[in-house]
Kinemage of the C-alpha trace (Angstrom):
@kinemage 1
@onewidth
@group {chain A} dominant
@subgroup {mainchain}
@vectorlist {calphas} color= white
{ca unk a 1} P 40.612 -41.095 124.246
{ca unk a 2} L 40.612 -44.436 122.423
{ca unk a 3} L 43.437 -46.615 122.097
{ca unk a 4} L 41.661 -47.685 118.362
{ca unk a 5} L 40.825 -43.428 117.681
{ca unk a 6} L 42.140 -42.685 114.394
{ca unk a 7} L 42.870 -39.289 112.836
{ca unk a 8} L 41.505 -39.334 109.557
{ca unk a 9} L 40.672 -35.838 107.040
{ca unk a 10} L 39.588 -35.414 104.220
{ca unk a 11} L 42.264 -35.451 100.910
{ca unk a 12} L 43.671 -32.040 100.026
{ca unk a 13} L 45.280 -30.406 96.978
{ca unk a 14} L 48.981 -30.355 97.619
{ca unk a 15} L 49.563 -27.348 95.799
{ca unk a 16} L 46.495 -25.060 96.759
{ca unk a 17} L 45.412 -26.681 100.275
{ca unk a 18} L 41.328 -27.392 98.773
{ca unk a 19} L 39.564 -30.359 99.538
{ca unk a 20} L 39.410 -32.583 96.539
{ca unk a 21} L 36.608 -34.892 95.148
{ca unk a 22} L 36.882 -38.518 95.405
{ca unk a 23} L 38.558 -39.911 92.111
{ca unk a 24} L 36.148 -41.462 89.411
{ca unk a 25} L 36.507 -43.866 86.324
{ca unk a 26} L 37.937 -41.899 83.106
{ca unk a 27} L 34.902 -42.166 80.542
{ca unk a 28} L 36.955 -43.592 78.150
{ca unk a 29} L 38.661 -47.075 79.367
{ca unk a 30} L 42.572 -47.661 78.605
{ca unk a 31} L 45.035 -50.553 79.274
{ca unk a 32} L 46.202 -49.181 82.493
{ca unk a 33} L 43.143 -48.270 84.524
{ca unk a 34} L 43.509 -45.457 87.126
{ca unk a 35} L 40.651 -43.405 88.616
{ca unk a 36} L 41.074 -39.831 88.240
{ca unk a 37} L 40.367 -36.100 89.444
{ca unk a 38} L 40.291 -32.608 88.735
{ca unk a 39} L 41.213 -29.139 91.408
{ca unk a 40} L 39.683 -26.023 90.984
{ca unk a 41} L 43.440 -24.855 91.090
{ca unk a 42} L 44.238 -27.077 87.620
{ca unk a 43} L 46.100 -29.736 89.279
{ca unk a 44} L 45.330 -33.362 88.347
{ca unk a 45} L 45.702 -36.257 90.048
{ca unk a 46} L 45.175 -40.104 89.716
{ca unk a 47} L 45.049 -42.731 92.323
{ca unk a 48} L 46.630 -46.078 93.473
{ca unk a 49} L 44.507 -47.590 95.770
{ca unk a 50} L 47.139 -50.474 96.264
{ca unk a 51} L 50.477 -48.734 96.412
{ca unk a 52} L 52.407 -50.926 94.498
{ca unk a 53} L 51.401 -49.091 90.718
{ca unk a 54} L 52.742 -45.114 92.022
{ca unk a 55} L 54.856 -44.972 88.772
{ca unk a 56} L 52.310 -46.207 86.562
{ca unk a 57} L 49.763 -43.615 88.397
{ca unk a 58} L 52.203 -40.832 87.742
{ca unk a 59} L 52.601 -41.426 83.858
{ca unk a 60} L 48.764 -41.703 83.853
{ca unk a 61} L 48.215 -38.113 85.869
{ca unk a 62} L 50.898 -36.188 83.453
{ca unk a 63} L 49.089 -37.756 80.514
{ca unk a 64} L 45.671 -37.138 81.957
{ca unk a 65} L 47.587 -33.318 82.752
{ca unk a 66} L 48.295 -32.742 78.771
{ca unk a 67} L 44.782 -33.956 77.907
{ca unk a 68} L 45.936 -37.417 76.794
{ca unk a 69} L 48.824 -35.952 74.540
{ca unk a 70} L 50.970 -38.634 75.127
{ca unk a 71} L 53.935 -37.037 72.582
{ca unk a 72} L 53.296 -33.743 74.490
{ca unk a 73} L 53.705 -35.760 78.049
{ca unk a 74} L 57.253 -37.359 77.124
{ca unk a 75} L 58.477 -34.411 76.702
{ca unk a 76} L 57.559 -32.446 80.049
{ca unk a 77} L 60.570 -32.343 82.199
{ca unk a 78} L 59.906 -32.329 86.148
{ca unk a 79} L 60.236 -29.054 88.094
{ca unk a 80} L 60.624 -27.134 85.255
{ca unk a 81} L 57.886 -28.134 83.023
{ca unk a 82} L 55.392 -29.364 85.974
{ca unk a 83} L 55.231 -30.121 89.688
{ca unk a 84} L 54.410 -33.417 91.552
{ca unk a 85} L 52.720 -33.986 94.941
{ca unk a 86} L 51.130 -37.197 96.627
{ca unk a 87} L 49.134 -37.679 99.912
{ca unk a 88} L 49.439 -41.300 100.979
{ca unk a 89} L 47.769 -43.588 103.503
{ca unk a 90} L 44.522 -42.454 101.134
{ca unk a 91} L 41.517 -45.228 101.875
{ca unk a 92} L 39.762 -45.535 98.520
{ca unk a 93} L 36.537 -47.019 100.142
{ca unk a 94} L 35.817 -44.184 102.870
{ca unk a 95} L 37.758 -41.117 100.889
{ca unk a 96} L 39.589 -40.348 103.724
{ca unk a 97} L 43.335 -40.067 104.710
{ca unk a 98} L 44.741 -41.672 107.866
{ca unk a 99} L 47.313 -41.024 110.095
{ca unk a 100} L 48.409 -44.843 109.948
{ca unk a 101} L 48.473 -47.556 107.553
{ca unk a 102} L 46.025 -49.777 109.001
{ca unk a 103} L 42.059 -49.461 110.183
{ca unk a 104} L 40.587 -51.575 111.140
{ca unk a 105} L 42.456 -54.737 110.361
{ca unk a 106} L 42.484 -53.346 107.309
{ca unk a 107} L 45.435 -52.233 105.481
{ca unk a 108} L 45.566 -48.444 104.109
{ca unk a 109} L 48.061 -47.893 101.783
{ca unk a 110} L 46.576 -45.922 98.783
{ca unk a 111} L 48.235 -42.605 97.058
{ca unk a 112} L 46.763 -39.771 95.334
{ca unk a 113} L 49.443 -38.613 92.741
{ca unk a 114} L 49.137 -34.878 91.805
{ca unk a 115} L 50.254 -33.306 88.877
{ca unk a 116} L 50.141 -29.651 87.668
{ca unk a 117} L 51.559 -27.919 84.962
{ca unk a 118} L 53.189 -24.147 84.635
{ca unk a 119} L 50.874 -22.026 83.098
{ca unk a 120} L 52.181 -21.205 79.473
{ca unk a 121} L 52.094 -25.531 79.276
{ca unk a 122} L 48.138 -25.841 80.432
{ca unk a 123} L 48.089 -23.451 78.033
{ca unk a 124} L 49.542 -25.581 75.066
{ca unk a 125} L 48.049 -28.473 76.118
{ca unk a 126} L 44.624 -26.719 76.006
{ca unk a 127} L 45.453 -25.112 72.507
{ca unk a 128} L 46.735 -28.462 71.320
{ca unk a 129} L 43.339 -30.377 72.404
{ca unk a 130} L 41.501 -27.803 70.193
{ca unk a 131} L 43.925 -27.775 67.256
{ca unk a 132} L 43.253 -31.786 67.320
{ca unk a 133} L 39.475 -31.516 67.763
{ca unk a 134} L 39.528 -29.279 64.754
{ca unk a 135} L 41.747 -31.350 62.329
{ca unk a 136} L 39.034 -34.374 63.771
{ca unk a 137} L 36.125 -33.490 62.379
{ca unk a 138} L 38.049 -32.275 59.460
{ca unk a 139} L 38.522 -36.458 59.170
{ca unk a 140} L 34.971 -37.494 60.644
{ca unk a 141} L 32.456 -38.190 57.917
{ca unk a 142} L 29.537 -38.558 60.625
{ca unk a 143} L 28.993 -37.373 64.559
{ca unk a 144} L 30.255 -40.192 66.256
{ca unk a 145} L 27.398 -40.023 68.882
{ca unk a 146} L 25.213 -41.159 66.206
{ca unk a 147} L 26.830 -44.454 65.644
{ca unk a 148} L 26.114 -45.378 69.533
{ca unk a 149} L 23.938 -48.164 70.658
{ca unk a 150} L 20.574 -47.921 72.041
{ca unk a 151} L 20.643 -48.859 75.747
{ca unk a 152} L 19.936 -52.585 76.343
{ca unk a 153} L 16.321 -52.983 78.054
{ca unk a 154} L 16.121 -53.933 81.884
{ca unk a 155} L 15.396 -57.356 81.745
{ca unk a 156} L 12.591 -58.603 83.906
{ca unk a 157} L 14.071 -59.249 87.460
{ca unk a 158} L 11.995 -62.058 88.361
{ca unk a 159} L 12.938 -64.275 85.666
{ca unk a 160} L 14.636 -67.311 85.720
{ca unk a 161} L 18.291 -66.226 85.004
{ca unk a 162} L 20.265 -68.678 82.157
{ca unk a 163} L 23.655 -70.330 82.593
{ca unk a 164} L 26.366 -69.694 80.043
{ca unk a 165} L 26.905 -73.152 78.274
{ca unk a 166} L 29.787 -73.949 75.973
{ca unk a 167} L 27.630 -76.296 73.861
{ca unk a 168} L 24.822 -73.290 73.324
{ca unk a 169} L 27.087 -70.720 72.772
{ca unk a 170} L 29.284 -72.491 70.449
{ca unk a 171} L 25.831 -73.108 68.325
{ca unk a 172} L 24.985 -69.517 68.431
{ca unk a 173} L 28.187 -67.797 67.303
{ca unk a 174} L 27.952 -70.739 64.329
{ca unk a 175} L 24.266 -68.757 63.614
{ca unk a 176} L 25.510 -65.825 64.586
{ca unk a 177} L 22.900 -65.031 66.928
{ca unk a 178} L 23.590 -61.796 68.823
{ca unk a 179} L 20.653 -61.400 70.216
{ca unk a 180} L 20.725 -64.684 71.899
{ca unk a 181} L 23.975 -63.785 73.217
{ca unk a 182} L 24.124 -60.431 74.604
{ca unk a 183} L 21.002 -62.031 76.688
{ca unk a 184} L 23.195 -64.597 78.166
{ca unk a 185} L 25.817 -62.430 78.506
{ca unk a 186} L 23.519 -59.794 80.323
{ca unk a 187} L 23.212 -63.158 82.856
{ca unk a 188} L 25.593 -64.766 82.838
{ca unk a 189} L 29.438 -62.940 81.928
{ca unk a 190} L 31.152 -66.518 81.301
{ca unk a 191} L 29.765 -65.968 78.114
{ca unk a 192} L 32.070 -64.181 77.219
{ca unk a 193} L 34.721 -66.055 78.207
{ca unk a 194} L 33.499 -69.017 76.444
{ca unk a 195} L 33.530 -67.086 73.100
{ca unk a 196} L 36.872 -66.118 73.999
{ca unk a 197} L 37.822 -69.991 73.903
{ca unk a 198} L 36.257 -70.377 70.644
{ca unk a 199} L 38.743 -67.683 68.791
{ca unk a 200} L 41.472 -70.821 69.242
{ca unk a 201} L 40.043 -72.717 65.957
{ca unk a 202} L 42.197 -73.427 62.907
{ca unk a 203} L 39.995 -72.156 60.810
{ca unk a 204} L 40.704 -68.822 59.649
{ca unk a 205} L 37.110 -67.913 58.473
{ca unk a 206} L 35.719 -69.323 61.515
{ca unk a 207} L 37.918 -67.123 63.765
{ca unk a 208} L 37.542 -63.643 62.315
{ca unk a 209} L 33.536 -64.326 62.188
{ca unk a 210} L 33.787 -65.298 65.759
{ca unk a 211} L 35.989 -62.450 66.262
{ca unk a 212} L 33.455 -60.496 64.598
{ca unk a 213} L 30.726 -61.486 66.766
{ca unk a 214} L 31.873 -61.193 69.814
{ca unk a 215} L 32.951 -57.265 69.304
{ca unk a 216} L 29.063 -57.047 68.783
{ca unk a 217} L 28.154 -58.620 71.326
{ca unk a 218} L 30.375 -56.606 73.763
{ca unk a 219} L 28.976 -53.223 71.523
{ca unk a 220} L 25.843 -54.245 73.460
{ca unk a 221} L 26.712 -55.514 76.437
{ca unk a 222} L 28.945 -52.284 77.637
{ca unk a 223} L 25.555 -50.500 77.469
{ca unk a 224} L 24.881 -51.806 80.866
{ca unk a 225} L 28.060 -53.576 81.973
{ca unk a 226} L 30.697 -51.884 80.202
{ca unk a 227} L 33.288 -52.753 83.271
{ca unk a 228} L 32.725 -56.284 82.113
{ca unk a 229} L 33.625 -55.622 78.437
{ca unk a 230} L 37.100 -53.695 79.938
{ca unk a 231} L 37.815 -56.653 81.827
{ca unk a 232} L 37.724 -58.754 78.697
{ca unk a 233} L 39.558 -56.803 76.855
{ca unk a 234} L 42.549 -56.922 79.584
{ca unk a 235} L 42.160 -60.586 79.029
{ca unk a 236} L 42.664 -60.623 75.649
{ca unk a 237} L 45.746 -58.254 75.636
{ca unk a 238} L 47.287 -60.591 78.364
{ca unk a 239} L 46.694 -63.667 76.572
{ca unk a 240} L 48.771 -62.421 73.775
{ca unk a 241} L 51.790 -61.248 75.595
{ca unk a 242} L 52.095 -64.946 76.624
{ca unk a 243} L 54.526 -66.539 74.121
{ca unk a 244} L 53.842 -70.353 75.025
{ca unk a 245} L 50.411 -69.630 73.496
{ca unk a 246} L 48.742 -69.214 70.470
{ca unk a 247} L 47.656 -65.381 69.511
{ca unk a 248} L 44.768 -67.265 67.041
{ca unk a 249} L 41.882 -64.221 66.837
{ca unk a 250} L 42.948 -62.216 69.809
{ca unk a 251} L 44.289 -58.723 68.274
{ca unk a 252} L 41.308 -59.163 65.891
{ca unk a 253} L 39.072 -59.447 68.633
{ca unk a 254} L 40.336 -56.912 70.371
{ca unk a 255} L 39.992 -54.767 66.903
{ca unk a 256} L 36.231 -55.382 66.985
{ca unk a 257} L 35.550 -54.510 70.698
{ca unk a 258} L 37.620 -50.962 70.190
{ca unk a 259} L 35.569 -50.709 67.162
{ca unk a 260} L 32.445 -51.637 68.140
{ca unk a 261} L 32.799 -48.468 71.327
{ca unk a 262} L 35.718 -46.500 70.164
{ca unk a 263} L 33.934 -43.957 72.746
{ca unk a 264} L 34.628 -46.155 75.550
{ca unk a 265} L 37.505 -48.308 74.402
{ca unk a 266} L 39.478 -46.282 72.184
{ca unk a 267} L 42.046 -45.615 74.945
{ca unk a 268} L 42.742 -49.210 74.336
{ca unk a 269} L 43.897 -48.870 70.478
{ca unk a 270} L 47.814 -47.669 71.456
{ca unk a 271} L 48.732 -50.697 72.688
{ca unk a 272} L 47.917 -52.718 70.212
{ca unk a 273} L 50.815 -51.251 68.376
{ca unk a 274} L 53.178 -52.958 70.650
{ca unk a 275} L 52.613 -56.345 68.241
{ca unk a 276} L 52.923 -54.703 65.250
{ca unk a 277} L 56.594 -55.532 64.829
{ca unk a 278} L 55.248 -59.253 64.705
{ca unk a 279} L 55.297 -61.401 61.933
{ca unk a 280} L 52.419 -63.701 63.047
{ca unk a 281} L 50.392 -60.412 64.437
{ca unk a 282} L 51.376 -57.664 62.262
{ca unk a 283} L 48.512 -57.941 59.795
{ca unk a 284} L 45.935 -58.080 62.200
{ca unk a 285} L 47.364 -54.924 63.870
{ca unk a 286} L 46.644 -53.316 60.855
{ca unk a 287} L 43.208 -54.740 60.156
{ca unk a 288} L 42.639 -53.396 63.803
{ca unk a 289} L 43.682 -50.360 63.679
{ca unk a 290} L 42.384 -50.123 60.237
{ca unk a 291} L 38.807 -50.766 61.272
{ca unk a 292} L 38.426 -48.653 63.783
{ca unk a 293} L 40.181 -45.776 61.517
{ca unk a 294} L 36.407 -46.785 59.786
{ca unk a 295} L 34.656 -44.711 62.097
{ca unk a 296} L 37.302 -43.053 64.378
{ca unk a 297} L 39.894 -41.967 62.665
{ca unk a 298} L 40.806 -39.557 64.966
{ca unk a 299} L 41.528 -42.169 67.895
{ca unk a 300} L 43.989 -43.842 65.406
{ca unk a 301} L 45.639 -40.507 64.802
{ca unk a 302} L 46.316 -39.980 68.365
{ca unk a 303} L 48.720 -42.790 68.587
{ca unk a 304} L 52.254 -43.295 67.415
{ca unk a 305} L 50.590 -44.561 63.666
{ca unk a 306} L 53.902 -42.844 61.973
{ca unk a 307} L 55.859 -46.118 63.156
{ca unk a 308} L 53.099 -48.028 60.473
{ca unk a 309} L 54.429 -46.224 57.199
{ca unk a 310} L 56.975 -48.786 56.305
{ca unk a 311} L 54.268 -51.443 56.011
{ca unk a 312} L 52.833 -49.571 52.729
{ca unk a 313} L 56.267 -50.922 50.400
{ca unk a 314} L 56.302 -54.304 52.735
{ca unk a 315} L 57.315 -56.993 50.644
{ca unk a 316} L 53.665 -59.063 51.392
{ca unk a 317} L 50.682 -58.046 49.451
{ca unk a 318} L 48.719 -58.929 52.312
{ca unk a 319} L 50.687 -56.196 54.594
{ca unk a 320} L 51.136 -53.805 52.250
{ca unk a 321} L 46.892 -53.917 51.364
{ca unk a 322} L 45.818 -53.139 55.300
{ca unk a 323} L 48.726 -50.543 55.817
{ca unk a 324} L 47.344 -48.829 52.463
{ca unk a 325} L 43.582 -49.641 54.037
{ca unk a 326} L 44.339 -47.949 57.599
{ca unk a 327} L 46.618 -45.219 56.302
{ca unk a 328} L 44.392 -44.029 53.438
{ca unk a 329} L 41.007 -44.029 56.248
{ca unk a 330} L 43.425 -41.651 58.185
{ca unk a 331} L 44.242 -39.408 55.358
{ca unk a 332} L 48.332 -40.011 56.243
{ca unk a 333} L 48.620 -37.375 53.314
{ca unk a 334} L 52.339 -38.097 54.510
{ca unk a 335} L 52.523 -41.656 52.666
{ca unk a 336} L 50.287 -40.596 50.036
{ca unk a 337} L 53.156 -40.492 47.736
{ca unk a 338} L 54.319 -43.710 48.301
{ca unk a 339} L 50.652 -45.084 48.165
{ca unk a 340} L 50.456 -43.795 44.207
{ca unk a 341} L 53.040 -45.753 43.415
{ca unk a 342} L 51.109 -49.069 44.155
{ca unk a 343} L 47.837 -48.466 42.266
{ca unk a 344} L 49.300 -50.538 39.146
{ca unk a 345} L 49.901 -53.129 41.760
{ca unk a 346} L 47.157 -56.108 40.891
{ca unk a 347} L 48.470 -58.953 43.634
{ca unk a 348} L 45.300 -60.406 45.286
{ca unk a 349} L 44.526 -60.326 48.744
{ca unk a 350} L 41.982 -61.202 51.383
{ca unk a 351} L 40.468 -58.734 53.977
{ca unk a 352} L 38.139 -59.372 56.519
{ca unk a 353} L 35.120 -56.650 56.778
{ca unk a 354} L 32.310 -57.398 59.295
{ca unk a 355} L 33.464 -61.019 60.066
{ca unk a 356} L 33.011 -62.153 56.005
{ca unk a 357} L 36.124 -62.775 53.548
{ca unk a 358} L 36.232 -59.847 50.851
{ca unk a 359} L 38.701 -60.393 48.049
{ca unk a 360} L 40.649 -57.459 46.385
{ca unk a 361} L 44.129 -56.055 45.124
{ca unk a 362} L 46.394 -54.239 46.486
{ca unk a 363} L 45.781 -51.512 43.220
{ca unk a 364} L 42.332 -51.145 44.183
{ca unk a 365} L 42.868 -50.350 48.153
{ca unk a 366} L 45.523 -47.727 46.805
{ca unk a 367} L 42.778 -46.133 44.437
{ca unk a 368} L 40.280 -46.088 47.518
{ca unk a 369} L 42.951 -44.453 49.718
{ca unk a 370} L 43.784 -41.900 47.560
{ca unk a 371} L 40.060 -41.070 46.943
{ca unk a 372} L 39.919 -40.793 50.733
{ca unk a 373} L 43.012 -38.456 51.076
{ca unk a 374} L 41.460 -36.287 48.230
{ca unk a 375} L 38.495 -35.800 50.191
{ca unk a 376} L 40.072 -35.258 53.218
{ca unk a 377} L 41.866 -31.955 51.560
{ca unk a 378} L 39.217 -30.670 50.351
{ca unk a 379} L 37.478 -31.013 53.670
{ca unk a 380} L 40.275 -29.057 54.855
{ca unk a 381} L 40.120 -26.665 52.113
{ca unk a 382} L 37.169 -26.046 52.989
C-alpha cells in the first residue's frame, strides 16, 4: 500500500450512524455565517470548516435545532434538554472525513457539530414555529413574496466590462441613479465599497440619501450576487464596532440593505440591537429596525425588541418618535399604554423615509401607532 494512502469516508450522523448531505448556505444570511444540514433522524448540524469557530458553530446548530428561537435555545440545558456530537478532520471541499489532519499538503481540520433535541422539545420548537407563523401574518398587511425583486437580466458576456470609479459613482448617488449603479456593481463589486466611503460626509441629508441608495442598489444586486451584498453588510457591522472611527451612515445603511431583502438579510436585524444602548447610534437603531418593521414586522418581533420599550418616555423627542414609529409597526400592544399618553405631545422631529427628510411630531407618530395596534386586534379578532 501507499505510504501517501489515506482513509477517508463519507460523514455520518453521530446519533443514528446515516450518511449525511454535505452542508449548504442557510437561505436567509445572519452575522455569523455557518453552513448547515438536516438527518433523516432530526439531528442538525452546522459546520466549521476552519476549526477555530466550534463554539460559535454549536450556538448556531442549537439555534438552527429550535428553528431560530433564539429565547427557546438559551434555555436548553445539555444532556437533558439535547445531545451533542461532532466528527472532525471533515474536508469541506471533497465532503469527506480523514483519518489525519493533513492531505495533501493541505491542512484538514474542519468539524461537523451535531445537535438533536429530546422529543417532547422538537416538539415545542415545531409548535412554537407555527404559533409564530400564525401571529405573523396576523401582523403582515401583504405576502412578502410579492415585494421581491425581479431577477436582474444576464448581461451580455461579450461586452466590454466597466471599472468602478470614485469620481462616477460619487456623481451617480448625487442623481441617484440606480440603474447606473447596480450595472457597475454587477461588474465591478468595488462599487460598493466606494459608496460605502461616501456614507462618511457631514452632511446629514446627504448620508441617509446615500444610505438610502445604496440599500437599493444591494436590493438588486443580491438577485444575482447576493454573497456579495452579505459580505458588505459584515463590513459595515465591523466598521462600527471600531471606536477610533466614525459610525456616520453605517447602522442606517445597514437598515436599508435588511430592508431592502428582509428574506435574505433579516437574520442580520438582531445584532443591530447591540448599539442601541448608544447615544450617537441609538436613533438610527430605531429608524432601522423601524423600517424594516415596514414590511417585516415579524423579523423585528423575533428579536429581543422588549429591551426597546424604554425609548417610548426617552427624554429626546427624536428617540421617543422612532421607538413610537417601530413599536406601533409591530403592534407592541404591550407599550400601547404608554404610547397614549404621548399623542398630546406636539415636539417636532425629523425622520428619514426612503432617503428624503419628512417632518412630524411626536403626537402624530403616537396617533399612527395606535391606529396600527387597533388594526392589528382586530386582525386578530378576526
Amino acid at each position: 500500500m501507499s505510504k501517501n494512502a489515506q482513509i477517508k469516508v463519507r460523514p455520518w450522523c453521530p446519533f443514528c450512524g446515516q450518511d449525511v448531505g454535505r452542508p449548504k448556505e442557510p437561505v436567509q444570511r445572519k452575522l455569523d455565517e455557518f453552513t448547515v444540514g438536516e438527518c433523516q433522524c432530526g439531528a442538525t448540524y452546522t459546520c466549521d470548516p476552519t476549526g477555530f469557530n466550534v463554539g460559535a458553530a454549536m450556538v448556531e446548530a442549537i439555534v438552527h435545532a429550535c428553528d431560530d428561537n433564539w429565547d427557546l435555545a438559551w434555555e436548553l440545558l445539555p444532556d437533558e434538554d439535547y445531545l451533542t456530537g461532532r466528527i472532525d478532520n471533515y474536508d469541506e471541499q471533497t465532503h469527506q472525513v480523514y483519518e489525519t489532519k493533513n492531505v495533501d499538503g493541505r491542512k484538514v481540520a474542519g468539524v461537523l457539530y451535531f445537535v438533536r433535541l429530546n422529543r417532547e422539545l422538537a416538539a415545542l420548537a415545531n409548535r412554537l414555529h407555527a404559533d409564530k407563523n400564525a401571529k405573523d401574518s396576523a401582523l403582515l398587511a401583504e405576502d412578502p413574496a410579492s415585494d421581491l425583486p425581479a431577477m436582474e437580466p444576464v448581461r451580455d458576456p461579450k461586452r466590454k466590462k466597466k471599472r468602478a470609479d470614485k469620481a462616477i459613482i460619487t456623481q451617480m448617488v448625487a442623481t441617484q441613479d440606480i440603474d447606473g449603479l447596480v450595472d457597475l456593481a454587477l461588474d465591478d463589486l468595488k462599487t460598493l465599497r466606494f459608496m460605502q466611503r461616501l456614507l462618511y460626509d457631514p452632511n446629514e441629508d446627504k448620508r441617509w440619501q446615500c444610505a438610502h441608495i445604496l440599500g437599493q442598489v444591494c436590493r438588486r444586486v443580491s438577485t444575482r450576487k447576493p454573497g456579495a451584498v452579505s459580505d458588505l453588510l459584515h463590513r459595515l457591522y465591523e466598521a462600527c464596532s471600531d471606536s477610533a472611527a466614525t459610525h456616520w451612515g453605517l447602522l442606517e445603511s445597514i437598515g436599508s440593505i435588511i430592508a431592502a431583502r428582509a428574506d435574505i438579510y433579516g437574520g442580520f436585524a438582531r445584532h443591530l440591537l447591540m448599539h442601541r444602548g448608544a447615544p450617537s447610534s441609538r436613533v438610527q437603531v430605531l429608524w432601522a429596525l423601524g423600517t424594516l418593521a415596514e414590511k417585516r414586522p415579524d423579523i423585528v418581533r423575533a428579536t429581543p425588541f422588549y429591551s426597546l420599550f424604554p425609548f417610548v418616555s426617552h427624554p429626546e423627542p427624536i428617540t421617543r418618535g422612532h421607538a413610537i414609529r417601530l413599536l406601533g409597526r409591530i403592534a407592541a400592544t404591550e407599550v400601547e399604554s404608554e404610547i397614549e399618553k404621548l399623542t398630546g405631545d406636539e415636539a417636532e422631529l425629523t425622520i428619514y423615509e426612503q432617503g428624503q427628510p419628512v417632518r412630524t411630531t411626536v403626537a402624530e407618530l403616537a396617533r399612527e401607532a395606535l391606529a396600527r395596534l387597533h388594526r392589528a386586534k382586530e386582525l386578530k379578532n378576526d
